[in-house]
C-alpha positions as CSV (number, residue, x, y, z in Angstrom):
1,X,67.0,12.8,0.2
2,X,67.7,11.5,3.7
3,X,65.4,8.2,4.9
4,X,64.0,10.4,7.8
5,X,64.2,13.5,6.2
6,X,61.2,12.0,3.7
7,X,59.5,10.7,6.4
8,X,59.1,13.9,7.6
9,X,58.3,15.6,4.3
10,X,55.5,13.2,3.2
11,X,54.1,13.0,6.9
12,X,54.5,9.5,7.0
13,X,56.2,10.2,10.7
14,X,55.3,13.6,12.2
15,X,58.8,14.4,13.0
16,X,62.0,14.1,12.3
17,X,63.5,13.2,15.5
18,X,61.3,10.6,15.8
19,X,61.7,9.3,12.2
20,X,65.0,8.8,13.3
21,X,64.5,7.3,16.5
22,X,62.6,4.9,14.1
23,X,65.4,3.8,11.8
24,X,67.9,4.0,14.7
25,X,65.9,1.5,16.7
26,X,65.6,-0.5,13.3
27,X,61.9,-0.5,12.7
28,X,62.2,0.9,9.4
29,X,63.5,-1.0,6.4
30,X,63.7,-0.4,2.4
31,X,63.3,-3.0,0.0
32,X,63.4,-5.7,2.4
33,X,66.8,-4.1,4.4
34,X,67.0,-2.7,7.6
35,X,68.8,1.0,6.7
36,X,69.9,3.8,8.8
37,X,68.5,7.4,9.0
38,X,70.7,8.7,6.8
39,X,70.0,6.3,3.9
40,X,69.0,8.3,0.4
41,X,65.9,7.3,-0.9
42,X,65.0,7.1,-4.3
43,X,61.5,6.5,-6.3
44,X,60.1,3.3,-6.6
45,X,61.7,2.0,-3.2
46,X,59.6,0.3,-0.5
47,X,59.3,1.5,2.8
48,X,58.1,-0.7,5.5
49,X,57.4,1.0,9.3
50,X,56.7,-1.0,12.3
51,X,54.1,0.5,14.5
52,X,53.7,-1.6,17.5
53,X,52.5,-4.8,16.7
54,X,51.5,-3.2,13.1
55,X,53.4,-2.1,10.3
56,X,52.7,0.1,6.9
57,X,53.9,-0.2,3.6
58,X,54.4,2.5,1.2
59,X,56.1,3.3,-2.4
60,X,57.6,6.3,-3.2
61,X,56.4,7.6,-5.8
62,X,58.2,11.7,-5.5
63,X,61.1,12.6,-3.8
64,X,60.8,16.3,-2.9
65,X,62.2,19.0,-0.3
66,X,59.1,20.7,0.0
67,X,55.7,19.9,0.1
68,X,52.4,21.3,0.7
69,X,50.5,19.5,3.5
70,X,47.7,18.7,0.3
71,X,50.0,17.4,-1.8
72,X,52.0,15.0,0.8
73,X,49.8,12.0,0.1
74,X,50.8,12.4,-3.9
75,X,54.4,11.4,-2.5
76,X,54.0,8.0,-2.2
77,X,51.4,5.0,-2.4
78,X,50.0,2.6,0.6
79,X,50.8,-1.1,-0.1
């Protein structure tokens, strides 16, 4: 699945176009790389998102297409 596609998904970023805007303007990286949008993401990677002057971790831990809004925090875990 797409970087900003799963973004989307597990609500880690409301929307899409913005999760892109994200990785475009290189404030998201995976393991430790700066990637593009369009990376696929697979579980166990680490996804670091710069807010500002803050930033989140997370690990995926399910890559899905669909998910309920419940069952979106199940996706991955905070760091």
């Amino acid at each position: 699945m797409r970087l900003d596609k799963y973004l989307k998904v597990s609500r880690l970023i409301k929307r899409r176009t913005v999760a892109n805007e994200a990785c475009d303007a290189g404030r998201v990286s995976v393991n430790g790389k700066t990637v593009k949008a369009s990376y696929e993401v697979k579980v166990g990677d680490e996804i670091e998102i710069g807010f500002g002057d803050r930033s989140v971790r997370a690990r995926i831990l399910r890559v899905q297409e669909n998910v309920r809004k419940e069952e979106a925090e199940d996706m991955f875990e905070y760091l």
